[in-house]
VOPAGU-2260 file (C-alpha; in pm, 1 decimal, decimal comma):
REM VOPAGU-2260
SITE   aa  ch    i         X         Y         Z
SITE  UNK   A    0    9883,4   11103,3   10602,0
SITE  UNK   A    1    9734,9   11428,5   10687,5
SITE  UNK   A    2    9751,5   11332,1   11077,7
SITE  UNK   A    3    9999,5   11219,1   11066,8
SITE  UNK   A    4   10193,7   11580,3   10880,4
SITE  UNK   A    5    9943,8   11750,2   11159,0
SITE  UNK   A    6   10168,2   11609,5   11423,6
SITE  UNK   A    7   10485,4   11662,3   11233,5
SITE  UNK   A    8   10389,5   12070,9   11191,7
SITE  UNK   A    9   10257,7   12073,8   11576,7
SITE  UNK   A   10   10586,6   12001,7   11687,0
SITE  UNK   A   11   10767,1   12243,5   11460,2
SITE  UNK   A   12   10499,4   12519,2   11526,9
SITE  UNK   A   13   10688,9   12591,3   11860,7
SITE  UNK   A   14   10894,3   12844,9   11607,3
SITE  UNK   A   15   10728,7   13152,6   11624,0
SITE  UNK   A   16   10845,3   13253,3   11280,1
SITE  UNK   A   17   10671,7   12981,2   11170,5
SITE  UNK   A   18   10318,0   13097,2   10930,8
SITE  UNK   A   19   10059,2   12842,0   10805,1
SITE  UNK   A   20    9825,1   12882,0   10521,6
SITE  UNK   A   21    9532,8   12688,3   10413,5
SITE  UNK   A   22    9309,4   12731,2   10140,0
SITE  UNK   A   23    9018,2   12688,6   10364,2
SITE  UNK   A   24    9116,9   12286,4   10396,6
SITE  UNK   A   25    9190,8   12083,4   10646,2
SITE  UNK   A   26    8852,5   12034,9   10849,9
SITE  UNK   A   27    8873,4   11724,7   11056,5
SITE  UNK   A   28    9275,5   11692,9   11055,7
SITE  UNK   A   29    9456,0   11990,1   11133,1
SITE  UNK   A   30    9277,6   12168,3   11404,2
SITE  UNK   A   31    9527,0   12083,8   11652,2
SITE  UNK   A   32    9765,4   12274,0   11405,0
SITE  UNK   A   33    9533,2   12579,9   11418,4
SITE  UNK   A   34    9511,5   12555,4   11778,8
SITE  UNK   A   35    9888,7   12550,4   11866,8
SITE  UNK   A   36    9946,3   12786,4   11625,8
SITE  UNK   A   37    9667,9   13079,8   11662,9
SITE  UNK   A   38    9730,9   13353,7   11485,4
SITE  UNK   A   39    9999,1   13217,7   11251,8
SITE  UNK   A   40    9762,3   12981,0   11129,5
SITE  UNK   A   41    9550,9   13174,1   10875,4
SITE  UNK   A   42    9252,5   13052,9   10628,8
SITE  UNK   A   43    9346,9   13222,6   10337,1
SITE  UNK   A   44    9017,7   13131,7   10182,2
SITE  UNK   A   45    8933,9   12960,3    9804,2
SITE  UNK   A   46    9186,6   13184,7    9658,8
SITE  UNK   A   47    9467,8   12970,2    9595,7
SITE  UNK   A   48    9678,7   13196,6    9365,4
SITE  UNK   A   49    9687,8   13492,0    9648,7
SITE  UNK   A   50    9765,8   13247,3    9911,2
SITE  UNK   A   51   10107,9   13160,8    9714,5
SITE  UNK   A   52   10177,2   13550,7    9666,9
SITE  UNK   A   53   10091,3   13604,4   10038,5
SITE  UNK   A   54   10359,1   13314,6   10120,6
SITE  UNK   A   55   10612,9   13436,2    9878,1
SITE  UNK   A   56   10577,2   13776,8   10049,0
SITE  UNK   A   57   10595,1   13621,3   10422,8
SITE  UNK   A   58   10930,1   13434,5   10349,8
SITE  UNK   A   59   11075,6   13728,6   10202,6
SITE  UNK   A   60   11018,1   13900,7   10541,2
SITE  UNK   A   61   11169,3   13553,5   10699,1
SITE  UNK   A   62   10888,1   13323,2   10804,2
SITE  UNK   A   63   10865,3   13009,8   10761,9
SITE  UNK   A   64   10646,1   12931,7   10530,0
SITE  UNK   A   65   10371,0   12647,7   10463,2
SITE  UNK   A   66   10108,8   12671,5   10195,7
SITE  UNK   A   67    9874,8   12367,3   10202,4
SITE  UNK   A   68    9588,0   12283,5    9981,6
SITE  UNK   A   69    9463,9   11952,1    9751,4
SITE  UNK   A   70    9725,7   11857,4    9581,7
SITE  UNK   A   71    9589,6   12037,4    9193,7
SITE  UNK   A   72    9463,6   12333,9    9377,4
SITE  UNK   A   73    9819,3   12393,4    9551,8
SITE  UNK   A   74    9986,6   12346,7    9214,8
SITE  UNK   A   75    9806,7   12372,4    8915,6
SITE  UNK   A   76    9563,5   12698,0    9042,1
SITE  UNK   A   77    9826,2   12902,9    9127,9
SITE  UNK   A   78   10138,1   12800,3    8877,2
SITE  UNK   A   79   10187,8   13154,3    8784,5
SITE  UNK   A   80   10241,1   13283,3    9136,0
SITE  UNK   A   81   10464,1   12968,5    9188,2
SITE  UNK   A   82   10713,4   13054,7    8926,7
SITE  UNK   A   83   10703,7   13405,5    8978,8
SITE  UNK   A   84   10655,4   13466,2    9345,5
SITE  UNK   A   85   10844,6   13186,0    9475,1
SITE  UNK   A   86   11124,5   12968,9    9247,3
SITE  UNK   A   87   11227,1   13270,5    9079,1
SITE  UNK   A   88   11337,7   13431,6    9388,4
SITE  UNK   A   89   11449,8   13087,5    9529,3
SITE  UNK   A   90   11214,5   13136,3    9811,6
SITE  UNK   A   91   11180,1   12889,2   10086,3
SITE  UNK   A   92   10788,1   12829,0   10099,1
SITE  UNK   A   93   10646,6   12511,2   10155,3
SITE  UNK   A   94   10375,0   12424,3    9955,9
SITE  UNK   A   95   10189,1   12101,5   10073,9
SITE  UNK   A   96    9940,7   11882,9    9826,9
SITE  UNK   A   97    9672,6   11659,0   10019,4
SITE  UNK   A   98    9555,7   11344,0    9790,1
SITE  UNK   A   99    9834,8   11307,8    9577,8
SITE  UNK   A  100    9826,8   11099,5    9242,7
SITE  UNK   A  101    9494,0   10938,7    9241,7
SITE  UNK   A  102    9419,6   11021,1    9601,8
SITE  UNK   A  103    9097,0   11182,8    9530,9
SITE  UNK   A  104    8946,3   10939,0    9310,0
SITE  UNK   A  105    8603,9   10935,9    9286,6
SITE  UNK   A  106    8629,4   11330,5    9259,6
SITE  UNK   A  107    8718,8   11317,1    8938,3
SITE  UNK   A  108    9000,2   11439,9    8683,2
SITE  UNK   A  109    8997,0   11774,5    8841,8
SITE  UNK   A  110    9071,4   11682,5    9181,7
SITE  UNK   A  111    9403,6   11366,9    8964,4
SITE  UNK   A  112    9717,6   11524,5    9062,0
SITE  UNK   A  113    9934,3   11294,7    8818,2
SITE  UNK   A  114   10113,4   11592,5    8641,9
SITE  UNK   A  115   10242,4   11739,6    9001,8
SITE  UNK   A  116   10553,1   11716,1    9026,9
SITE  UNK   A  117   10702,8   11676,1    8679,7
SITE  UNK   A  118   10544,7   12002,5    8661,9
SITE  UNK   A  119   10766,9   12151,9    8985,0
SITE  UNK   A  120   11053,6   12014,7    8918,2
SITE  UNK   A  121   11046,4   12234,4    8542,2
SITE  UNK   A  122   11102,4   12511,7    8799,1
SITE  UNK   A  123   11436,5   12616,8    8949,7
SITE  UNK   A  124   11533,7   12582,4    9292,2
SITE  UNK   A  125   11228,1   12304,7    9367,6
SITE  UNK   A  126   11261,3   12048,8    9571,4
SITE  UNK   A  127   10970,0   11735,9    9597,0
SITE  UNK   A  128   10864,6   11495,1    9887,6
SITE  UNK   A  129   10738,2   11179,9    9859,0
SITE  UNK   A  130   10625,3   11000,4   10188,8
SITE  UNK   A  131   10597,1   10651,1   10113,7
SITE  UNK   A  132   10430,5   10533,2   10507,5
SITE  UNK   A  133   10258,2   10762,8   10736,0
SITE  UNK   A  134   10536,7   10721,4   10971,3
SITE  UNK   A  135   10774,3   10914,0   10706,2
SITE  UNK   A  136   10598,9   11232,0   10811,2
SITE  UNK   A  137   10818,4   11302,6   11124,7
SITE  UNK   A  138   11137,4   11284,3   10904,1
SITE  UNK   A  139   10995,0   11433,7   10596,7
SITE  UNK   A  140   10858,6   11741,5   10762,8
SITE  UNK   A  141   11195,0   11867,6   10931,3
SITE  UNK   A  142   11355,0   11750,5   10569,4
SITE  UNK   A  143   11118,7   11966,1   10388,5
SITE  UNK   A  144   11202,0   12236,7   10597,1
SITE  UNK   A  145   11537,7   12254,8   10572,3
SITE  UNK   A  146   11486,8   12285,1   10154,0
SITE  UNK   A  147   11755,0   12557,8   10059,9
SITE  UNK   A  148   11483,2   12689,9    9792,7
SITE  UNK   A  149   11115,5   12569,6    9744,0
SITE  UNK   A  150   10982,8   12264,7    9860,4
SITE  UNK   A  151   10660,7   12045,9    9756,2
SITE  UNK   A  152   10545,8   11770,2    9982,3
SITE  UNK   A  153   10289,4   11534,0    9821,6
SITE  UNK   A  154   10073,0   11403,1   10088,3
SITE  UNK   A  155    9911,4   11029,2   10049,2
SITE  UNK   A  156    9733,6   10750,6   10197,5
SITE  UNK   A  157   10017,0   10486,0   10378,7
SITE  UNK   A  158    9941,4   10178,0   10235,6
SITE  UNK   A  159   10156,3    9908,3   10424,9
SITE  UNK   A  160   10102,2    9540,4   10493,7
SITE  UNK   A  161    9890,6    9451,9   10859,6
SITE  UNK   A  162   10171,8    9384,5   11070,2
SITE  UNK   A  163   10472,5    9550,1   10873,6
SITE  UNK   A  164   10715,3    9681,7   11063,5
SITE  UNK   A  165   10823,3   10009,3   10862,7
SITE  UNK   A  166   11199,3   10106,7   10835,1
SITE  UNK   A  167   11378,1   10418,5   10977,5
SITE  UNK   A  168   11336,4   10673,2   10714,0
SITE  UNK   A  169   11547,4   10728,7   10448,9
SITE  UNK   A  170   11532,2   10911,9   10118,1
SITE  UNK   A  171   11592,1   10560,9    9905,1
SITE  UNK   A  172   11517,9   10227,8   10061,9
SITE  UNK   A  173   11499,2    9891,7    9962,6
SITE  UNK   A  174   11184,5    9736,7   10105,1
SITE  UNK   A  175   11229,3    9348,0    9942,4
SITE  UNK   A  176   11536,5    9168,3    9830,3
SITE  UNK   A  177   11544,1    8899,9    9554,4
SITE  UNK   A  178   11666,3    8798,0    9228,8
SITE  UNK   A  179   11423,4    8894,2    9015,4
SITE  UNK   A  180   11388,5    9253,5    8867,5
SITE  UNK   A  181   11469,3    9604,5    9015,1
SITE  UNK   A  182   11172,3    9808,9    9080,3
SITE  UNK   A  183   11183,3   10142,6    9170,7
SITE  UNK   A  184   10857,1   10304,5    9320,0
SITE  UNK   A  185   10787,0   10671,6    9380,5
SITE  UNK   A  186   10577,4   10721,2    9738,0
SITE  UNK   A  187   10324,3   10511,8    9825,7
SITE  UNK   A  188   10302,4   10271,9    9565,4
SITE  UNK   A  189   10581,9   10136,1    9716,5
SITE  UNK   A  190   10363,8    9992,6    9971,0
SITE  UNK   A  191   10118,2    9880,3    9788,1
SITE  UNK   A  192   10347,2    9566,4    9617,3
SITE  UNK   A  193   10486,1    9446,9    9919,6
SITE  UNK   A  194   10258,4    9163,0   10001,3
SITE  UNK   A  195   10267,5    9074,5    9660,9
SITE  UNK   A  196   10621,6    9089,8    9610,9
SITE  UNK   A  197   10712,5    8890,0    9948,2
SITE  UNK   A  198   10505,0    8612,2    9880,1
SITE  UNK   A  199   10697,1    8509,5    9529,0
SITE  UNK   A  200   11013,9    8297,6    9580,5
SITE  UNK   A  201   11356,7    8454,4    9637,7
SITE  UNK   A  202   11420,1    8375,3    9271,3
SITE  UNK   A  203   11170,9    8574,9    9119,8
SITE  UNK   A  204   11114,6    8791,2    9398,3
SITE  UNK   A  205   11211,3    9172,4    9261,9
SITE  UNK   A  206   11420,6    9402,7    9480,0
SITE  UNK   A  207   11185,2    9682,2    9538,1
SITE  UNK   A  208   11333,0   10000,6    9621,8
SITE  UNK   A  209   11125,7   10293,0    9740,2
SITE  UNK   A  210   11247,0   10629,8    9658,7
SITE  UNK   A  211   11060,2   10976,6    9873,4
SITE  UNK   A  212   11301,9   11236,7    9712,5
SITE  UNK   A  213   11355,3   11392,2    9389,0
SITE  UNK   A  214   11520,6   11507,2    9140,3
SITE  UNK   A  215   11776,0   11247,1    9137,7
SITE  UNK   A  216   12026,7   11564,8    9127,9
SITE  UNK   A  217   11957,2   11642,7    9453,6
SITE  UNK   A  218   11901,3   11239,0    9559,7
SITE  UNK   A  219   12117,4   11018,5    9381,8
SITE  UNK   A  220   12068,6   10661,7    9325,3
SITE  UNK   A  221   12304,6   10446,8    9651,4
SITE  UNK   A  222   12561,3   10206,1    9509,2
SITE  UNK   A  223   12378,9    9895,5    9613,0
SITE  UNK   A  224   12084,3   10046,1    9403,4
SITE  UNK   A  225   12293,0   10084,0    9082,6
SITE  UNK   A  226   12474,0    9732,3    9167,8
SITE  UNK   A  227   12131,9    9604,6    9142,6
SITE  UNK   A  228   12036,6    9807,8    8806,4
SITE  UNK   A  229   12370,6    9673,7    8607,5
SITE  UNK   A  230   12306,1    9326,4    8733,7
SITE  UNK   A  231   11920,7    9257,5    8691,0
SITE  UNK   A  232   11715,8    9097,3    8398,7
SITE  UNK   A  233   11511,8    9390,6    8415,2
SITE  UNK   A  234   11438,6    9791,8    8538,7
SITE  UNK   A  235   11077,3    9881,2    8625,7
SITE  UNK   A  236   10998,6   10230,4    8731,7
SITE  UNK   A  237   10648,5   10275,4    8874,8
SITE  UNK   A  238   10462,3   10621,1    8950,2
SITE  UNK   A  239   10164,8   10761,5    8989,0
SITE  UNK   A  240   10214,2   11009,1    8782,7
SITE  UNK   A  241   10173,5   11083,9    8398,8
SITE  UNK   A  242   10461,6   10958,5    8185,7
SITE  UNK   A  243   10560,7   11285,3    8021,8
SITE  UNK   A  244   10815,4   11446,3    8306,1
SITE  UNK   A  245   10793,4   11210,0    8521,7
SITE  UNK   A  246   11055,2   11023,2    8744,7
SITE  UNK   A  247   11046,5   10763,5    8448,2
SITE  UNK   A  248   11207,0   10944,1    8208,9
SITE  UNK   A  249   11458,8   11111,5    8464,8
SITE  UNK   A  250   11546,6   10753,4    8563,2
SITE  UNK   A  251   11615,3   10665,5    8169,7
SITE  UNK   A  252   11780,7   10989,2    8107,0
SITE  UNK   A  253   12014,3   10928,9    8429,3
SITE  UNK   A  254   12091,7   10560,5    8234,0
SITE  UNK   A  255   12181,0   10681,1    7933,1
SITE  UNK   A  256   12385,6   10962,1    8081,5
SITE  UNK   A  257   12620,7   10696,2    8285,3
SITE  UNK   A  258   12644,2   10473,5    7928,9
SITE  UNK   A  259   12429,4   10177,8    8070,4
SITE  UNK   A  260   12164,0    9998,3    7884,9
SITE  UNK   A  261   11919,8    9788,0    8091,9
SITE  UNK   A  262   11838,4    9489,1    7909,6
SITE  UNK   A  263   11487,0    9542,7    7966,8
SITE  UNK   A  264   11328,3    9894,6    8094,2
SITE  UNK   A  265   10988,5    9890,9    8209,3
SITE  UNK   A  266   10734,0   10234,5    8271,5
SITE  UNK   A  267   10487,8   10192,3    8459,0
SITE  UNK   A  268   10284,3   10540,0    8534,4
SITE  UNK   A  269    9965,7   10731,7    8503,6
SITE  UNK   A  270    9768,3   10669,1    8139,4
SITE  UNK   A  271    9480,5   10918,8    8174,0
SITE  UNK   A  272    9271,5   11213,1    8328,8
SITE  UNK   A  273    9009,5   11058,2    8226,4
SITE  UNK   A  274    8808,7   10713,7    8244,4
SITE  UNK   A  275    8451,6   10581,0    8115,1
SITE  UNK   A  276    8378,1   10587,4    8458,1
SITE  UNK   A  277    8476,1   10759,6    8748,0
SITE  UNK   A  278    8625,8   10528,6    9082,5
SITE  UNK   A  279    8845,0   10501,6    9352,6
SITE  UNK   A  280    9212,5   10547,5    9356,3
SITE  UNK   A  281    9246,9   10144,9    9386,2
SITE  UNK   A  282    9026,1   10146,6    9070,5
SITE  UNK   A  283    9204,8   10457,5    8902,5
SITE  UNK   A  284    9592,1   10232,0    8938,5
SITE  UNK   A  285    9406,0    9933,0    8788,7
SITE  UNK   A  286    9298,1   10107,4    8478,3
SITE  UNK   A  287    9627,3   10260,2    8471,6
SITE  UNK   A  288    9788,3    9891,5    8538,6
SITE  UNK   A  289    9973,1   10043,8    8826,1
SITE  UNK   A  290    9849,2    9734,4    9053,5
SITE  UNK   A  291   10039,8    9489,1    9179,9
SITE  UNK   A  292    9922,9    9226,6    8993,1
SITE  UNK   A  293    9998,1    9385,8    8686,6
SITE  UNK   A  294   10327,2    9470,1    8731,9
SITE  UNK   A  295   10414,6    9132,1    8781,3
SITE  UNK   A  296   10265,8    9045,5    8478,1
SITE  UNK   A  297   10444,3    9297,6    8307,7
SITE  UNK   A  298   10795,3    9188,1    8453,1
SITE  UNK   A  299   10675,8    8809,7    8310,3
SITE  UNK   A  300   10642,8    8901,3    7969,7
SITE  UNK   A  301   10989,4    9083,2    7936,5
């Protein structure tokens, strides 16, 4: 997606109160970015923690702000200077994370961003991003933007079907329809079952709904979506993501807050940091059971 978000911030860069910072990323993807922008494009260098306090300072002043890194280096490095710096003074910085989830696989647990945004949303005043398709990024970008406080915008790899014709944006969407199960993926995962999920028959098919926005405070669920919920066999969620904070548990907690039971709930999410081996993000999911064909199997045996 990072070509994608290139050509989203190229059009916004027009704004000349518009600052972007990289922690010395983005080789091979954003140098139109640098070009249109010049000056207001800096490098701030492997130094991810002053890069945040630089931002926080810069949107004080009224820029607008973008912070961009990998995904646990934009997060994890500089938490401090996030909660300080920027929710605390309900600051409008973007902060962007490349490779998302597993997205930098073979890299190893260092470079697993499965703790991201359970983490974020802990502060106040955060807002998180989910692109499910590359084409999201021209919507998600302006969205972002427009964040009344702090914004994070995971950044993945668009994983749809040869030939599918992606829907208009939106921050829910249903993507199959059936009579099976409701699933709800976060991001790109989302993708990655509909080939799977459109070759079952209507009756088992699931209705798999793709969801790019949380928390659900600022996103709530659409009617048809909780039509769906009090009506199904069964409620999956599936992230990649680890299951402590993550949109699992808001999902459950949302549930039980409205008084409805789902006959059968269903987690699907992130089991580890760390494998025997190390792979790619295909092989990471698998371990994890995040893969298509396992959540089938999973629906099956509830």
């Amino acid at each position: 997606m990072r070509l994608q978000f290139c050509d989203a911030m190229v059009a916004r860069s027009t704004d000349p109160k518009m600052v972007f910072l990289t922690g010395d990323l983005g080789f091979m993807a954003l140098e139109p970015l640098q070009q249109a922008m010049g000056a207001r494009f800096i490098n701030a260098g492997v130094a991810e923690q002053n890069m945040v306090s630089v931002a926080a300072g810069l949107s004080r002043q009224g820029f607008d702000v973008w912070a961009y890194s990998i995904a646990p280096f934009c997060y994890a490095r500089p938490f401090e200077q996030i909660r300080n710096d920027v929710a605390f003074h309900k600051l409008p910085v973007r902060l962007v994370g490349n490779g998302g989830g597993y997205g930098y696989g073979v890299m190893g647990p260092t470079h697993h961003a499965i703790e991201d945004y359970g983490v974020l949303l802990c502060l106040p005043h955060m807002s998180v991003y989910v692109p499910v398709f590359d084409e999201d990024l021209s919507a998600l970008v302006p969205r972002a933007g427009a964040a009344p406080g702090a914004a994070y915008l995971r950044l993945g790899r668009g994983e749809k079907p040869k030939g599918y014709a992606v829907p208009p944006y939106a921050p829910w969407r249903q993507l199959t329809r059936g009579s099976g199960a409701v699933v709800i993926a976060v991001g790109p995962l989302a993708g990655s079952y509909l080939e799977a999920f459109e070759a079952l028959p209507e009756s088992e098919r699931p209705n798999l709904w793709a969801v790019s926005e949380l928390p659900l405070e600022h996103n709530p669920m659409p009617d048809e979506l909780w039509q769906q919920i009090t009506a199904a066999p069964a409620l999956c969620v599936a992230e990649e993501h680890v299951r402590r904070g993550g949109f699992g548990s808001e999902v459950a907690l949302h549930l039980a807050g409205r008084g409805h039971a789902v006959p059968r709930f269903v987690h699907l999410y992130a089991l580890a940091h760390h494998y025997e081996r190390y792979g790619s993000q295909g092989w990471l999911r698998r371990q994890s059971g995040l893969d298509a064909s396992a959540l089938l199997a999973r629906l099956a045996s509830v």
